[in-house]
N, C-alpha and C positions, 0 to 999 in steps of 0.2 A: 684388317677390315677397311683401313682407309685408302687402301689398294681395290678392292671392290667401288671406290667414288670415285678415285681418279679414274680408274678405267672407262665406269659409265661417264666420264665428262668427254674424255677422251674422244667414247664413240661419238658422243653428240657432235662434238665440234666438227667431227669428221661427217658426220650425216650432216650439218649444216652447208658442210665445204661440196660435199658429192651435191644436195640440191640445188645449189647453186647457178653450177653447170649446166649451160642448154641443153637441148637434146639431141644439137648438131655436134654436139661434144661428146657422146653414148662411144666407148670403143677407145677414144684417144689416147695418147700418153697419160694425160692428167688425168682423164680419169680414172685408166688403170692403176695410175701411181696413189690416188686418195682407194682406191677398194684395196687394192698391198697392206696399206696401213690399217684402214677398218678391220682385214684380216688380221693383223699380229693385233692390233689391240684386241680384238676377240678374242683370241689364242688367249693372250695373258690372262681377261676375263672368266674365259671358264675356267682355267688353271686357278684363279683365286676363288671361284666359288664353289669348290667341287668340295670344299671340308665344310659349307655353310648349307644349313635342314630347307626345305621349300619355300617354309615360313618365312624367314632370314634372307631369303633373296628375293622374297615378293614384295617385304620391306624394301631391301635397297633399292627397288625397282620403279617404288608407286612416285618420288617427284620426278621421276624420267618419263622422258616419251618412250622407252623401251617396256612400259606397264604391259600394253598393249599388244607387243609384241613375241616377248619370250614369256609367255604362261605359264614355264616352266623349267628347271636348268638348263634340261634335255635340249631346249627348242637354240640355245646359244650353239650348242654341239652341231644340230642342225643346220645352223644358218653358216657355221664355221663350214660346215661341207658344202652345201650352195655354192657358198663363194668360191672356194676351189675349186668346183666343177666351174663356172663362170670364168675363171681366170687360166686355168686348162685349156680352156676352148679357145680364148680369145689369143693366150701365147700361142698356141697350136695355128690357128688361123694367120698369124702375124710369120711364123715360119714360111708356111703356105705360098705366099705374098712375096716373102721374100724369096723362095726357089723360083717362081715364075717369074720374077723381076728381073733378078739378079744372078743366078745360078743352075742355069737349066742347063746341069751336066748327063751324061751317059745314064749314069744311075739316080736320075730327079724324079723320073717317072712314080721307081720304086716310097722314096722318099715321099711323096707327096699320097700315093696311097696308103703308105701306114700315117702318115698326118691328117689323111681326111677321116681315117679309121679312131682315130683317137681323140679327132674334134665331135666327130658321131657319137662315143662312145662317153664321151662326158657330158656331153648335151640328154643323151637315154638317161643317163643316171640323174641327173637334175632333174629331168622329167618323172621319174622312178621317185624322189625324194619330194618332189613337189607335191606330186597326185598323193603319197601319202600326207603332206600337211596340209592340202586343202588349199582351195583358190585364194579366199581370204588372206588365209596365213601369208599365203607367197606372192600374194599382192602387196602385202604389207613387205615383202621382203625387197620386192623389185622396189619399192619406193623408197627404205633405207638408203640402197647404194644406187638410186636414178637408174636405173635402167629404164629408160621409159623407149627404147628401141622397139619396134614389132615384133622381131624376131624372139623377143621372150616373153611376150605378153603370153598369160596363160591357155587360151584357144592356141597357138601357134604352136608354143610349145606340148602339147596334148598331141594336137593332129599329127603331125608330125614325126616326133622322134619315138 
């Protein structure tokens, strides 16, 4: 059980460390390297809560800033998939960047079509995951890990993908 408080300290330090970050920071190395981490500590978190009742995790939850947030096991599962579509898109896009930079061979063309397909396609699904938790909700989520970029505010993401 004291696996469930390190992990929620864990996340916080780590929400402390992503808000920090400006917003000319949204996308960079460090960023992506502090949401890496926010991911595996989430990982471990649901893993450690998955044998504990609703009750018992609403407890460990209420002196966290995460009260507000995961209202329920479920919603930790959820944000664990956010993020990987987020981090999807973002190594998918850094490919991208790199074939036009650096490697625009015979077959780049090919390559960069199934990368833009793949950046498309985990951006839909975050859209798909979002619309089901509600503006709120995944307001609350882009502010955990800063995203404060345009391109994920919730109108953008809606119209769009």
């Amino acid at each position: 059980m004291a696996q469930i408080q390190r992990h929620l300290v864990s996340l916080e330090m780590l929400v402390d460390d992503l808000t920090l970050l400006s917003s000319n920071e949204c996308g960079t190395n460090v960023h992506l390297k502090l949401i890496r981490e926010y991911r595996q500590v989430l990982a471990l978190l649901l893993e450690s809560v998955q044998q504990e009742t609703e009750s018992s995790f609403k407890k460990w939850l209420t002196p966290t800033l995460f009260a507000q947030v995961f209202e329920n096991k479920r919603m930790v599962s959820i944000h664990l998939r956010l993020v990987d579509y987020v981090l999807t898109y973002w190594q998918t896009m850094q490919k991208v960047n790199d074939i036009r930079d650096t490697n625009f061979e015979s077959n780049a063309d090919k390559r960069l079509d199934l990368l833009h397909v793949k950046a498309v396609k985990a951006k839909s699904q975050l859209k798909t995951v979002a619309s089901a938790m509600g503006q709120d909700n995944y307001s609350r989520f882009l502010a955990l890990i800063n995203l404060s970029d345009v391109e994920w505010q919730w109108d953008v993401i809606r119209a769009r993908y």
